[in-house]
Kinemage of the C-alpha trace (Angstrom):
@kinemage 1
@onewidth
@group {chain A} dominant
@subgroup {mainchain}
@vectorlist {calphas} color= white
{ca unk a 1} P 0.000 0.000 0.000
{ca unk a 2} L 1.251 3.188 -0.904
{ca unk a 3} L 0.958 6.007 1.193
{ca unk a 4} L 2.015 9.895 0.733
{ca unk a 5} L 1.129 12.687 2.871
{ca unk a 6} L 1.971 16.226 1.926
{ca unk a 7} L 0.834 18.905 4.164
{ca unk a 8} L -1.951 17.611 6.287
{ca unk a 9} L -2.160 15.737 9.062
{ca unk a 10} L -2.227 11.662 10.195
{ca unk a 11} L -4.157 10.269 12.457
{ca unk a 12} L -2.500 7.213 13.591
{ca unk a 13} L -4.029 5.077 16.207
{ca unk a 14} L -1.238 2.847 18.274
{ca unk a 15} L -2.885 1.000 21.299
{ca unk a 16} L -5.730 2.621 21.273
{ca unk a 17} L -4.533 5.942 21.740
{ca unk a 18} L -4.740 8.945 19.198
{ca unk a 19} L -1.553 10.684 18.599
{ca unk a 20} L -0.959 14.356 15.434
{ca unk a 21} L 1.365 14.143 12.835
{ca unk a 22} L 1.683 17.538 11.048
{ca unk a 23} L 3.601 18.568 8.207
{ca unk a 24} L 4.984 15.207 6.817
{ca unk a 25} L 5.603 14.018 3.661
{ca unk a 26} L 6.040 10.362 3.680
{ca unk a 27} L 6.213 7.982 0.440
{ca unk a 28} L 6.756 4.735 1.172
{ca unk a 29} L 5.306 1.157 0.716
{ca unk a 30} L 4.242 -0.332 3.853
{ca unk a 31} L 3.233 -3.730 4.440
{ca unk a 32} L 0.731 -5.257 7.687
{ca unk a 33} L 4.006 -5.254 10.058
{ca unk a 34} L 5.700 -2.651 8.499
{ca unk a 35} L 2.244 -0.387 9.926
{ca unk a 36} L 2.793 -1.494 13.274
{ca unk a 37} L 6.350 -0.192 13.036
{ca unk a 38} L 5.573 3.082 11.554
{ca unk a 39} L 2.999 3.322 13.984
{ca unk a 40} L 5.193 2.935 17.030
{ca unk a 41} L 7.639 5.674 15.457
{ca unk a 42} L 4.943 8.231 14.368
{ca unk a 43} L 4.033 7.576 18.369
{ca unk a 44} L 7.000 8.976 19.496
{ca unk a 45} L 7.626 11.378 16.997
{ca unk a 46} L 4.642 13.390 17.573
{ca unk a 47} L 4.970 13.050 21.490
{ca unk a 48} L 6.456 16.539 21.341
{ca unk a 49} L 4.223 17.895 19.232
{ca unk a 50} L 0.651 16.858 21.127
{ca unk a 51} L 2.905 18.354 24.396
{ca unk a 52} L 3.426 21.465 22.694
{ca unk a 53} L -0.220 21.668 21.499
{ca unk a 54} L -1.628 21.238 25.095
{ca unk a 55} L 1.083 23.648 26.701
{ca unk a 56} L -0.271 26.456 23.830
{ca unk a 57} L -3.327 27.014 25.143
{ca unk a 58} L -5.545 24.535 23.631
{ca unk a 59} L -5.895 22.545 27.050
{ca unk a 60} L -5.165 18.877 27.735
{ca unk a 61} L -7.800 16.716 26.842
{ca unk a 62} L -9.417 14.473 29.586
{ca unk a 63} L -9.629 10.524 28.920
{ca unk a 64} L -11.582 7.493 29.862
{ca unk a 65} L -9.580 4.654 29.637
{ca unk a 66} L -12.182 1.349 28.948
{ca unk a 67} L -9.732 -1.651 29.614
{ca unk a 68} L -12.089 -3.751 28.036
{ca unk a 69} L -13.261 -4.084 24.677
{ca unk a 70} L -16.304 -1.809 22.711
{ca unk a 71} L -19.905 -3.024 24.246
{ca unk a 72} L -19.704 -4.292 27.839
{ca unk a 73} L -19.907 -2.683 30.811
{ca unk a 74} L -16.597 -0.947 31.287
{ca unk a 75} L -17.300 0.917 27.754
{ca unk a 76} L -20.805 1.968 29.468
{ca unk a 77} L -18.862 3.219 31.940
{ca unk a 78} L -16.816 5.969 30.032
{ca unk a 79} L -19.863 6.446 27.602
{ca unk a 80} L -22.495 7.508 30.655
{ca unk a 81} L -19.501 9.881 32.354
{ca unk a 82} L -18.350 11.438 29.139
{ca unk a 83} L -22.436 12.496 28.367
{ca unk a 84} L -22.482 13.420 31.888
{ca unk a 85} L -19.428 15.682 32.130
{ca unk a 86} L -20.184 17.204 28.068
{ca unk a 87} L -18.193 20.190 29.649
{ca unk a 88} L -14.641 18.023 30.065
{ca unk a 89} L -14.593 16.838 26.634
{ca unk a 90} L -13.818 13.490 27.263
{ca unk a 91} L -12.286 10.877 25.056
{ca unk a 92} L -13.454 7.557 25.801
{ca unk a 93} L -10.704 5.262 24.413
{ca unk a 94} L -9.780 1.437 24.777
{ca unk a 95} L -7.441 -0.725 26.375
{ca unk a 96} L -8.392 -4.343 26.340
{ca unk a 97} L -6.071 -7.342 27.432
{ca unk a 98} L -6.030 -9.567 30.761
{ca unk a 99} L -9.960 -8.650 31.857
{ca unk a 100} L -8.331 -5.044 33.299
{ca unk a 101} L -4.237 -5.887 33.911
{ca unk a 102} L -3.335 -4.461 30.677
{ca unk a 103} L -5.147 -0.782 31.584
{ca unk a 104} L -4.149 -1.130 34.959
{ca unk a 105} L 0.204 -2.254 34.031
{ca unk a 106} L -0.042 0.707 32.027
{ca unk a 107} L -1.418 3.625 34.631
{ca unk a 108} L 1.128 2.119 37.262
{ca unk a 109} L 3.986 1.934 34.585
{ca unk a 110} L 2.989 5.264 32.234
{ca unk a 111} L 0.540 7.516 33.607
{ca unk a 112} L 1.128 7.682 37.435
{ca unk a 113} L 0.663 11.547 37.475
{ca unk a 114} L -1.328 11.951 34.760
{ca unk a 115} L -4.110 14.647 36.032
{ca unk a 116} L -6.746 13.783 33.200
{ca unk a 117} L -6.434 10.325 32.906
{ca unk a 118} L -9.953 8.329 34.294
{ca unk a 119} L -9.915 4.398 33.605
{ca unk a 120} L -12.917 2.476 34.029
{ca unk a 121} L -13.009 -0.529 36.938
{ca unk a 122} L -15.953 -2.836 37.907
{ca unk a 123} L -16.595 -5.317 40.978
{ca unk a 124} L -14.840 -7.989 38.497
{ca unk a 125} L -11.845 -5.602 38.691
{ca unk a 126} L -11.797 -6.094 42.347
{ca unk a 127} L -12.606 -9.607 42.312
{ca unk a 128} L -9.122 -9.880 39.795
{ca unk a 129} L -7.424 -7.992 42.228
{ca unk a 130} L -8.230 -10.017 45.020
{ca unk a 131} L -7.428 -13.060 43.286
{ca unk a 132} L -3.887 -11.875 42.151
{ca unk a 133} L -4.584 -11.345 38.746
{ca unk a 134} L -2.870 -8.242 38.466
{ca unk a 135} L 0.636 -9.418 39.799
{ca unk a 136} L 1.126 -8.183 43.202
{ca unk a 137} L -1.150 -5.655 42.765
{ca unk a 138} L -3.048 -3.872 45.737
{ca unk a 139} L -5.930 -1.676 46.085
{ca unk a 140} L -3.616 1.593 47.795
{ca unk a 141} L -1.936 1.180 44.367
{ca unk a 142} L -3.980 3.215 42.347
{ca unk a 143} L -6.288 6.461 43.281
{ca unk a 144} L -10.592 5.512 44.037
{ca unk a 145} L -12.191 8.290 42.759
{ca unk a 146} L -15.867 7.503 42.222
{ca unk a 147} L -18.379 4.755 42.301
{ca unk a 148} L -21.256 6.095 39.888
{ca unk a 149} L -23.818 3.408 39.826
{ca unk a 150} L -24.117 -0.900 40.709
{ca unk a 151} L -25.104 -3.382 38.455
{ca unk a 152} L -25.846 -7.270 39.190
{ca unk a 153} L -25.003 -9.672 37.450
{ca unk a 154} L -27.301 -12.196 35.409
{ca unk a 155} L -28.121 -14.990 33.062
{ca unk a 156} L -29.112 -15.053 29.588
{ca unk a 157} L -29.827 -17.429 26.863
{ca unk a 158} L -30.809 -16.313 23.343
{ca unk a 159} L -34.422 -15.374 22.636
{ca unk a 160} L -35.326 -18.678 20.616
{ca unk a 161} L -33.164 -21.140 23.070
{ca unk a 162} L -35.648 -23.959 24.648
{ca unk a 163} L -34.400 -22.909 28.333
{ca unk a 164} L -37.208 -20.809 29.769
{ca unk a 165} L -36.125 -20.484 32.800
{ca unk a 166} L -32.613 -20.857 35.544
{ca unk a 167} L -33.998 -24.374 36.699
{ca unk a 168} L -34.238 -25.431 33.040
{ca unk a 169} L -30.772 -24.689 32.074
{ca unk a 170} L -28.950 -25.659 35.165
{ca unk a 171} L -30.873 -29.412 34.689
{ca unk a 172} L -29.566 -29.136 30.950
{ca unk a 173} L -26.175 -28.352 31.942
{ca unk a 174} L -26.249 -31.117 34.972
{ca unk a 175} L -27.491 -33.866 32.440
{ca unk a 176} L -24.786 -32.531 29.469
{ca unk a 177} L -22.746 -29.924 30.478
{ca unk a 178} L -19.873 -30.447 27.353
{ca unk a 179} L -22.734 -29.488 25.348
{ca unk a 180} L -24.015 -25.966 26.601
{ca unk a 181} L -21.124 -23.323 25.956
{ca unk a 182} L -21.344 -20.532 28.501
{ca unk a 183} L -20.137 -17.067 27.307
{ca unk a 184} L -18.539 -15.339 29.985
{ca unk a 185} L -16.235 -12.216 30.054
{ca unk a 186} L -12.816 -13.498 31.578
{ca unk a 187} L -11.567 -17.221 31.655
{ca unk a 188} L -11.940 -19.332 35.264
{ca unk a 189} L -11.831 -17.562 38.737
{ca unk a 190} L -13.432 -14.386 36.934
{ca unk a 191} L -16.845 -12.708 38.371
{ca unk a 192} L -18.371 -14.342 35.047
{ca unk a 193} L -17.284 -17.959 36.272
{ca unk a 194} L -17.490 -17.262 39.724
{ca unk a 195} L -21.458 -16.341 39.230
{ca unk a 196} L -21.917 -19.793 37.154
{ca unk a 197} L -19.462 -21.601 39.792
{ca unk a 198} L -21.641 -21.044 43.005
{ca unk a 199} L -25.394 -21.546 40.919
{ca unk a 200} L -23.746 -24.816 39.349
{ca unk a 201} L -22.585 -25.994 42.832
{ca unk a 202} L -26.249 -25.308 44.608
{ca unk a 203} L -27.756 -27.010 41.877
{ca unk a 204} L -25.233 -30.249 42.040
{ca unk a 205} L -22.625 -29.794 39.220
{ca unk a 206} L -19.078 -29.600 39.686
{ca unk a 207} L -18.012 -25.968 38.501
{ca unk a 208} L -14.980 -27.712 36.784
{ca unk a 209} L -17.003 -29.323 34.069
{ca unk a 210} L -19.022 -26.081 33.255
{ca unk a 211} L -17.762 -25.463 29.435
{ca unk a 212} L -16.787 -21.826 29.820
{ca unk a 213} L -15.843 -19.639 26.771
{ca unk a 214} L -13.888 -16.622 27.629
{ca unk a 215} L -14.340 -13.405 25.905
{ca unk a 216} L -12.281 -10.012 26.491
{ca unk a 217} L -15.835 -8.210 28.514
{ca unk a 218} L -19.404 -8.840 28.358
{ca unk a 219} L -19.643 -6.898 24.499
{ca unk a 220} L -18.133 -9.848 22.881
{ca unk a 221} L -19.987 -12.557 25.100
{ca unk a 222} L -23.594 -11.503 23.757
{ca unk a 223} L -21.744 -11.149 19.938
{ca unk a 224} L -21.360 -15.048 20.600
{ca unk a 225} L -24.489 -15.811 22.040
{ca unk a 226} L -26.358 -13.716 19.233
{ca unk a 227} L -23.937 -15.677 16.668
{ca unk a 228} L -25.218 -19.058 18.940
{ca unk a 229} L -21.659 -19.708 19.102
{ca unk a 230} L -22.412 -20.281 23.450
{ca unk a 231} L -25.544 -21.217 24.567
{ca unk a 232} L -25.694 -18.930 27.461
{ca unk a 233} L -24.168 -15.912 28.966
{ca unk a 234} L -23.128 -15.119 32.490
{ca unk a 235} L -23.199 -11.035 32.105
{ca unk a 236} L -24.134 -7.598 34.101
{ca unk a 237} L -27.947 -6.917 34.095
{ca unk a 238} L -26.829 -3.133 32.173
{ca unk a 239} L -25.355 -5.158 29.104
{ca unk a 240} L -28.239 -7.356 28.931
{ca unk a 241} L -31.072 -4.642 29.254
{ca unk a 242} L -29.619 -3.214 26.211
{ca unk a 243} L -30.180 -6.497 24.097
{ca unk a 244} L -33.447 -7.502 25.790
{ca unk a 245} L -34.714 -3.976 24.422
{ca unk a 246} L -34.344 -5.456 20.770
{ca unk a 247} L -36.091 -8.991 21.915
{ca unk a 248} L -32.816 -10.883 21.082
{ca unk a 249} L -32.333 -12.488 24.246
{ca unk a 250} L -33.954 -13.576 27.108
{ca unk a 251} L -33.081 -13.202 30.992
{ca unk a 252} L -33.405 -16.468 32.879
{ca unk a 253} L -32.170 -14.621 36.339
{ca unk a 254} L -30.986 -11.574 38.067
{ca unk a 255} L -28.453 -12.565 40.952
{ca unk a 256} L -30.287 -9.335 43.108
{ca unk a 257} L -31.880 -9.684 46.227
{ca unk a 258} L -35.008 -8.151 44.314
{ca unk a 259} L -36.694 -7.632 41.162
{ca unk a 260} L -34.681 -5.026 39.109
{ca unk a 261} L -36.938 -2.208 38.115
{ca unk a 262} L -36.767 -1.215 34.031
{ca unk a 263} L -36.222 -3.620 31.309
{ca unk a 264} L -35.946 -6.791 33.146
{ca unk a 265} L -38.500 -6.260 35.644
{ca unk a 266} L -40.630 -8.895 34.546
{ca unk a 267} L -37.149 -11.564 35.153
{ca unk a 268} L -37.046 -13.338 38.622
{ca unk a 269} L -34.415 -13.448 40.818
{ca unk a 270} L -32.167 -16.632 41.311
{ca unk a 271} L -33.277 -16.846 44.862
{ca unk a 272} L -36.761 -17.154 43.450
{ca unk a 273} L -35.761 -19.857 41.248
{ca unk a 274} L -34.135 -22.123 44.500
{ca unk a 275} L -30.580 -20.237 43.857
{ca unk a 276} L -29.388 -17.980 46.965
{ca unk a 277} L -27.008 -16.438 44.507
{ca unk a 278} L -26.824 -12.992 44.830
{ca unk a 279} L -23.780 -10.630 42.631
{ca unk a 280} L -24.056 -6.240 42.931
{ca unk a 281} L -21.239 -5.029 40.702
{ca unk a 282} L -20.271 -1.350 41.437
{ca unk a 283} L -18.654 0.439 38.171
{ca unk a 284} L -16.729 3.319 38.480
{ca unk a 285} L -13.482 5.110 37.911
{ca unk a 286} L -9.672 4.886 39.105
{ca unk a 287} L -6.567 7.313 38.379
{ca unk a 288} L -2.608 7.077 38.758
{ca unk a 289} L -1.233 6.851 42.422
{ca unk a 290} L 0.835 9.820 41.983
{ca unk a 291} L -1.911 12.583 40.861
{ca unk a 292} L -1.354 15.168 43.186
{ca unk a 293} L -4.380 15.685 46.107
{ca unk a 294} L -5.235 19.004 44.603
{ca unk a 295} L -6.420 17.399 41.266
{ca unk a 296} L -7.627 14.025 42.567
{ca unk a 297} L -9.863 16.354 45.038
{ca unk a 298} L -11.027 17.834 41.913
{ca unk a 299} L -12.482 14.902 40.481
{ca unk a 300} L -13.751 13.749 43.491
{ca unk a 301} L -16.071 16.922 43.635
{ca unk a 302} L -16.932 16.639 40.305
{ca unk a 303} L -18.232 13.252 40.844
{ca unk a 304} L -20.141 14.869 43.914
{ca unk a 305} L -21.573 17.758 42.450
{ca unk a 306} L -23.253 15.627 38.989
{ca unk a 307} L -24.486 12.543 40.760
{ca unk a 308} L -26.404 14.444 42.859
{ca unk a 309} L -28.562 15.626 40.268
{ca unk a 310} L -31.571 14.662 38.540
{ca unk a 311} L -29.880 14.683 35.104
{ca unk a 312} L -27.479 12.699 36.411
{ca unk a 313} L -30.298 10.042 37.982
{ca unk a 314} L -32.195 9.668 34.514
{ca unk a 315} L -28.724 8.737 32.578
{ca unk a 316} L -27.591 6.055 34.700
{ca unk a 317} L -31.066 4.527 34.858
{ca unk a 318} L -30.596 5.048 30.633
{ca unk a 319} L -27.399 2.834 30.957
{ca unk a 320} L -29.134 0.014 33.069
{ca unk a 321} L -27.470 1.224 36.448
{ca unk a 322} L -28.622 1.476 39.687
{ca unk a 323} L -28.011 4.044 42.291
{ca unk a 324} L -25.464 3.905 44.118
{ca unk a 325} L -22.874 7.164 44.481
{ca unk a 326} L -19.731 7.133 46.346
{ca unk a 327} L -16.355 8.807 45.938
{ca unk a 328} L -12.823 9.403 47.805
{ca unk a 329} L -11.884 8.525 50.873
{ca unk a 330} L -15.434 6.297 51.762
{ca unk a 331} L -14.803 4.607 48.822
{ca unk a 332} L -11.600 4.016 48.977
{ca unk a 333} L -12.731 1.767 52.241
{ca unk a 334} L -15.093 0.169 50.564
{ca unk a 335} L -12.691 -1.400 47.604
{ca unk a 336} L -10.743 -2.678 50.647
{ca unk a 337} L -13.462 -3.920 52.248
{ca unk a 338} L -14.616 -5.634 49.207
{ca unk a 339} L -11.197 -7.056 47.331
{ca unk a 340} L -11.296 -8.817 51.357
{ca unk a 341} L -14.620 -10.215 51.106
{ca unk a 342} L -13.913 -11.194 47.208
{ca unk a 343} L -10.830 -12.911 48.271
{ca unk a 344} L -12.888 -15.029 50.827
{ca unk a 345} L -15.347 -15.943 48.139
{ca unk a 346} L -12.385 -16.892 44.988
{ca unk a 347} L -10.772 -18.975 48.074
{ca unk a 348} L -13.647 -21.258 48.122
{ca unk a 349} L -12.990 -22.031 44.965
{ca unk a 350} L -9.548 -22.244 45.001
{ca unk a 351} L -8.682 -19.192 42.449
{ca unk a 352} L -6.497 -17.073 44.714
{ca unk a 353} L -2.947 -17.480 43.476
């Protein structure tokens, strides 16, 4: 492919992030790895000038990092603070790879002090952290800056499958379970499995001979399902909503400790269905351990002042989330509180390394 550029400006995209390239004239031939290359250089070559951009007065632009791929929860996330916060300007961007490690490596490694830098976290992010997922990662590693809504987690099978309800499936699964495929976002010992794990044991079945597909977030888990590549789906109640709007799937259970009001109101609970499974799922937002108090306390009001208002209210329930609003130092305690009690839970199932 040949490419020439005279006077005008590339957009290259390298890891997800968008980087200026002004004023080049290029000519060259440029094969699939030969791209990566030239990406990687065109990175670094226009580090200076998106620096000098910023420090001319154009401000620095503020970024939601999804470490997830496009669709799931994580990219609802970014999507329901950047229409929340139209003043900031955000850029939601993406940084899939590990179910969260890759996003949070590269904020510990890159971005420590990085001011406008936001990245997107769910309970399953605690749940990896508890079970050492991230290395020897800890909760006082990173910056808590708001909890903007909970979600719960649920199970789905495609609109036309024959299950019509949790008891149906699980007796399916008990009597064959090499033959129902189980979409879940993250491979073994994620909140995904974990959900499936304590519903299969109540109902008899060794977790270890559930046949679990792992996808990179709960997007690419209903892709599958839709494409009846799995059966079933162990998902967030907000990504389903979104599909049960369209009639494409249907919910067999919410793992809350009531009815969910909305789009799946009509859907029982587990517990109705003989399963004392319950799974809330706060989603939120994280920054670099070395932003400076004055800016972290920025965000932290931020998050204060637009959750408490009725705008505010009406998007989340547009999203599929629940209330639930917490920020700084109170929620700060509660990730600690919870990567304990996740710990305890992954232990039972022997997935703490």
């Amino acid at each position: 492919m040949k490419v020439r550029i005279a006077e005008s400006r590339l957009k290259v995209s390298f890891l997800y992030h968008r980087f200026t390239l002004k004023n080049c004239l290029l000519t060259t031939m440029l094969k699939p790895l030969n791209f990566l290359i030239f990406a990687m250089t065109s990175w670094l070559a226009c580090g200076a000038v998106q620096a000098a951009e910023h420090a001319g007065g154009k401000g620095e632009a503020t970024h939601c990092i999804v470490p997830a791929k496009p669709g799931g929860g994580m990219d609802q996330t970014c999507k329901l603070i950047q229409k929340a916060m139209p003043a900031s300007h955000m850029q939601v961007s993406y940084l899939p790879g590990g179910v969260g490690a890759v996003a949070w490596t590269s904020i510990l490694s890159q971005r420590q002090a990085q001011p406008n830098t936001l990245i997107a976290y769910s309970g399953g992010s605690l749940l990896n952290l508890a079970e050492g997922k991230f290395g020897k990662a800890e909760p006082n590693h990173v910056r808590w800056v708001a909890a903007i809504g909970t979600d719960y987690g649920m199970i789905a099978v495609r609109s036309d499958s024959p299950y019509k309800d949790l008891r149906e499936l699980m007796a399916a699964i008990k009597n064959k379970p090499a033959q129902i495929a189980i979409g879940a976002g993250g491979t073994i010992g994620s909140q995904d499995w974990l959900k499936m794990a304590q519903i299969s044991k109540q109902a008899g079945v060794d977790p270890k001979n559930l046949r679990l597909v792992a996808f990179e977030g709960g997007g690419e888990s209903f892709t599958a399902l839709l494409a009846n590549y799995v059966q079933a789906v162990s998902g967030d109640a907000s990504e389903a909503s979104l599909h049960a709007r369209e009639g494409k799937i249907r919910v067999l259970a919410v793992l809350s400790d009531a009815r969910l009001p909305g789009d799946l109101a009509q859907v029982p609970t587990a517990r109705e269905q003989g399963f004392d499974v319950t799974w809330p799922i706060i989603r939120g937002v994280y920054m670099g351990p070395q932003v400076s108090d004055s800016d972290y306390d920025k965000w932290v009001q931020h998050f204060q002042q637009v959750m408490h208002t009725p705008a505010f209210d009406e998007q989340r329930r547009q999203y599929g989330l629940y209330p639930f609003a917490m920020t700084g130092k109170e929620l700060t305690e509660y990730v600690n509180r919870a990567v304990g009690n996740y710990r305890t839970q992954a232990q039972e199932f022997g997935m703490v390394r």
